[in-house]
N, C-alpha and C positions, 0 to 999 in steps of 0.2 A: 202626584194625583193620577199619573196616566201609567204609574209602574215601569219596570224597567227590563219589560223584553226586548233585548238587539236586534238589532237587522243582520242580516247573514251579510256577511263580507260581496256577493256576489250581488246583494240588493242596492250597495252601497254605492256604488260603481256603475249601478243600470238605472239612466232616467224611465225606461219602460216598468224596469220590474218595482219602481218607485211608486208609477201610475197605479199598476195594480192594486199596488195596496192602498192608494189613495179612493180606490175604489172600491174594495170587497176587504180590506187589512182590518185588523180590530183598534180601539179606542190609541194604544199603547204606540201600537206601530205608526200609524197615522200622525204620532207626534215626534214620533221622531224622522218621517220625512220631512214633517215642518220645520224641525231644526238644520236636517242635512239640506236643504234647497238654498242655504247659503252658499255652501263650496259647489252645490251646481252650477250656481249662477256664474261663478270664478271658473268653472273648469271647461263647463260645455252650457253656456248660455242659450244657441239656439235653438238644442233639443231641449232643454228645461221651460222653454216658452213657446215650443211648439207641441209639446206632449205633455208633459207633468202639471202647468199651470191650468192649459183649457179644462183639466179632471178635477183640479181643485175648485176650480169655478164651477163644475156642473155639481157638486155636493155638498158643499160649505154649509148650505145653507138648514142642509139635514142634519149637521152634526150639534154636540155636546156647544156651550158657554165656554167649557175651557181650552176645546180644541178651536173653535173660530177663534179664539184669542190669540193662540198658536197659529193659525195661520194667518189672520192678521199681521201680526209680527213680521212672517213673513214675505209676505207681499209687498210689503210699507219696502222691501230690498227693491222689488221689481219698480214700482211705480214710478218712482224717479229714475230710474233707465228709459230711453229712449226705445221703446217697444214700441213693436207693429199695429196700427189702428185696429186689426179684427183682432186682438190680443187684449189691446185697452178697454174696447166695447164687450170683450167677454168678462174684464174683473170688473167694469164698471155693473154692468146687468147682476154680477152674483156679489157687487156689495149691496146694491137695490134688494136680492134678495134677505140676506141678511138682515138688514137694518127692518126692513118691513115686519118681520116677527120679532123683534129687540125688544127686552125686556127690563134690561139694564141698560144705565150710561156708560159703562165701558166699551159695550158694543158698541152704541151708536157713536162713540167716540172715535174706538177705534177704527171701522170700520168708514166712519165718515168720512174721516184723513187717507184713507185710502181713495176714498169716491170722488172727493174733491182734488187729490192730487193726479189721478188718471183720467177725466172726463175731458182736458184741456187737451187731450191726445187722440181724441173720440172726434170722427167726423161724422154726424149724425144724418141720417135722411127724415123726410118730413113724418114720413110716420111714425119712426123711431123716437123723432124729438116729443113729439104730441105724449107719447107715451111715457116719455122720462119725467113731462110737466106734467102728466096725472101725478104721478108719483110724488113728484113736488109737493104741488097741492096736497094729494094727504097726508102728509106730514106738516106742512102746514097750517092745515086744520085740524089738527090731531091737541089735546088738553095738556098732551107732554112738552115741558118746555124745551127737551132733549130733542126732540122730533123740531121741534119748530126752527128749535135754531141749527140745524143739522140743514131745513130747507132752505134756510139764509145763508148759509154755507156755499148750497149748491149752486144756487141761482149766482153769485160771485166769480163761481169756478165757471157754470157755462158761459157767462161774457167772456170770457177767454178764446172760447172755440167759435163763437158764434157770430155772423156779419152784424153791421150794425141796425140794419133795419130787421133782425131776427129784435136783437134786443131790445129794441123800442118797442114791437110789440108783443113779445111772448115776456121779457124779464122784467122791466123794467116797472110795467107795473105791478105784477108780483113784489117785487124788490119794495116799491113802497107802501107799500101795501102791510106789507110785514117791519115796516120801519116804524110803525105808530103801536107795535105790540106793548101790552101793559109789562110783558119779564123784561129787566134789564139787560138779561144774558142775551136775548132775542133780538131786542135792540142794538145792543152791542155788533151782534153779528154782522146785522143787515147793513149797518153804517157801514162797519169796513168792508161789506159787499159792494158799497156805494161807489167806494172806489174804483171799482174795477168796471161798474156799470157806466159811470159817467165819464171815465177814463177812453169808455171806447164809443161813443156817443157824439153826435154833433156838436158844436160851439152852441146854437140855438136850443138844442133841447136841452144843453146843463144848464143854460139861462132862464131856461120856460118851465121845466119840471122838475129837474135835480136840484138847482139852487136853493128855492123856495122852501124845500125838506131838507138840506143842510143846513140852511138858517134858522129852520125849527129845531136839529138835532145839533144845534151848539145852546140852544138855550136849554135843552134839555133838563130836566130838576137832579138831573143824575149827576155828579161831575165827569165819570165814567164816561159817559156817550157824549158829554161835550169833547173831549179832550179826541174820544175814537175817530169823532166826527171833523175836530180838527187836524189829525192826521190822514183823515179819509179824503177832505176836502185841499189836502196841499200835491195830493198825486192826481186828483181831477186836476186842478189850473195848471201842473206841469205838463200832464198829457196833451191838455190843449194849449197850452203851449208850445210843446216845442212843434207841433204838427199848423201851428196858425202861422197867418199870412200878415200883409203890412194892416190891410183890411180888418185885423183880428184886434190892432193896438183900441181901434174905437169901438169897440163889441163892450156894451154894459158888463160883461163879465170884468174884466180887464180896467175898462174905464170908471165908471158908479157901484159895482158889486164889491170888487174884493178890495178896494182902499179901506173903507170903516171898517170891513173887519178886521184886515191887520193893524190896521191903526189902534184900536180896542185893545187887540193884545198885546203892543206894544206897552199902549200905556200900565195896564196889566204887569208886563212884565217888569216894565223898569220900579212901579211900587213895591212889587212884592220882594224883589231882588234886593231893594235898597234895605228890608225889613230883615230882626236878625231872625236866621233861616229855626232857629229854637224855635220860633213862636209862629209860627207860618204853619198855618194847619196844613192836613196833609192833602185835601181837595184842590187847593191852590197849591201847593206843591208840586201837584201832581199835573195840571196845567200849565205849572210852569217849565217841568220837566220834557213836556210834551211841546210845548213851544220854542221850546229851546232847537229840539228834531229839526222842527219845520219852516225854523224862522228864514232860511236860506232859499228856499224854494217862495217862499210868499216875497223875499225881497226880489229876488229877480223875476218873478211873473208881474209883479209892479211896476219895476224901472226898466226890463230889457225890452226891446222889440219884439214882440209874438214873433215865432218861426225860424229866428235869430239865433236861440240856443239848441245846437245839436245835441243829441242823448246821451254820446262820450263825455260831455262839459257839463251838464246837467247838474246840481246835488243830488248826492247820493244818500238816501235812507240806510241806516246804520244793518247791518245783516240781522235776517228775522223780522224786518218790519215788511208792510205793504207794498210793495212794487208794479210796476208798469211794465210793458212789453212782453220782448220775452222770457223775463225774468218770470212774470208773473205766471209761467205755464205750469211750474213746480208747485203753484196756488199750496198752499198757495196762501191759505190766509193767515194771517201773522196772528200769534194768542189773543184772546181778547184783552185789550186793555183794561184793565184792575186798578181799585185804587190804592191797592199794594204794590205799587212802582218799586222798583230794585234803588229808586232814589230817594221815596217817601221813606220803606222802612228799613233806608244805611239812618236818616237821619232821627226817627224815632226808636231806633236800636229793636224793632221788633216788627209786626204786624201792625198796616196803619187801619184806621176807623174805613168802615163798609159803608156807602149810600149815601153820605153826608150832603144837604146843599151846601153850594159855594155860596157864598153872603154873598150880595150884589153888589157891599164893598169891595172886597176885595178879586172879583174877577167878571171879566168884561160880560154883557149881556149879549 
């Protein structure tokens, strides 16, 4: 698409003479310093992140569909490098720019994995933050369900960088806000945003505000956001867990909150399991697959002492799912859960059924 005129041997070799053309080069050239900024990264990292990246970031946003897609690509090298905070806030600002005229979901796609895996690297000032949450908001207000869940996205990623009295009141009601959206994708999102907001959140405000919309997003009519929502929900109680105190064993989270629900799924799990898995639709397959994950985490926030288990001994979430700490800064957020599990369709030999309610037989309310 971009044709195939080279770069002179002497451009090849120069992060400057790279910029230039990152700057004044035609369509052509421009894509192929997007492909060479790989072995920059390998050969001379500091001047590729202190010269060639801030130019790709001040013009991204002027160029072609196919070339942000190209550079996309390769940023998605940088952002999981451990780069310098006025570096992160320069590719966070010019994916803001990006995605703001996005017209396609590959954009917002791709570009969003970029915004949500660098923002957690961004230490923001208050005017700056104010500004990132306009930003938010229109996308969240926006008809596109791309845009909306890209803001559910974000808001996930900023719990990460941000204190927790930032998130109680700048995310968090955002976050639920956008948790009661009529698109499933949206919803989808924002629950496993949940995690990371109630993860970093008081004992008392996961009991007072986050609970109460967890226990609406396990009923959910979707199986989908139940199952998101119970994987969303076993990274909250381990957070506060392992951060609780003796004081924490009698905290209604811990004492009246989370027994019925794991009890529920227990039972849940033990009928469905006992059933031959042939006839087990894929909605309850797919919760059962997903209980399965979590069932280790709900046992020990049950039986052990809050505070008791340190983060080395902790359960561990399988690689790709949702995590805590500072796992969580690489945000970051794990695929949406589909109710096309890699276990529903080994055992229907294909693609399983989209949006199905779960019969109230067969999985817990």
């Amino acid at each position: 698409a971009f044709g195939s005129l080279p770069l002179s041997h002497e451009t090849l070799f120069s992060v400057d003479k790279m910029a230039e053309i990152v700057e004044s080069g035609n369509e052509a050239q421009k894509a192929m310093v997007m492909v060479e900024i790989q072995q920059m990264l390998d050969h001379c990292l500091e001047d590729t992140l202190r010269v060639l990246v801030p130019v790709v970031c001040m013009y991204v946003h002027e160029w072609s569909v196919e070339l942000q897609i190209s550079a996309a690509e390769a940023l998605l090298e940088i952002v999981h490098l451990n780069v310098p905070s006025d570096v992160a806030k320069m590719i966070s600002a010019a994916s803001f720019r990006v995605v703001k005229t996005a017209t396609i979901d590959t954009i917002y796609e791709a570009w969003g994995e970029i915004l949500v895996a660098i923002l957690p690297s961004v230490r923001w000032r208050d005017d700056e933050l104010e500004r990132v949450l306009a930003l938010v908001d229109a996308h969240a207000s926006r008809s596109s369900e791309v845009s909306r869940k890209l803001s559910a996205r974000v808001l996930g990623s900023l719990s990460v960088c941000l204190d927790a009295d930032a998130i109680e009141m700048r995310i968090l009601p955002r976050t639920l806000e956008l948790s009661t959206d009529l698109d499933v994708e949206v919803r989808g999102m924002t629950t496993e945003s949940l995690a990371f907001v109630g993860g970093a959140l008081s004992l008392e405000l996961v009991q007072t505000a986050i609970w109460p919309e967890m226990r609406r997003l396990l009923d959910d009519r979707d199986p989908r956001i139940h199952a998101a929502a119970l994987r969303s929900l076993s990274q909250i109680i381990l957070a506060q867990h392992q951060r609780g105190s003796c004081s924490s064993a009698n905290a209604p989270l811990f004492r009246d909150l989370l027994p019925p629900v794991f009890e529920a799924h227990c039972h849940f799990a033990r009928k469905t399991g006992a059933e031959d898995q042939r006839t087990v639709n894929d909605d309850a397959y797919l919760l059962l697959e997903i209980f399965s994950e979590v069932f280790g985490i709900f046992l020990v926030c049950a039986l052990v002492q809050p505070g008791s288990l340190t983060p080395e001994h902790a359960p561990q979430q399988r690689a790709g799912e949702i995590v805590t700490g500072a796992d969580a800064k690489s945000h970051t957020q794990a695929p949406p859960i589909s109710a096309t599990s890699n276990a529903a369709a080994a055992k229907t030999g294909g693609a399983s059924k989209v949006g199905l309610k779960v019969s109230p037989a067969s999985a817990p309310a």
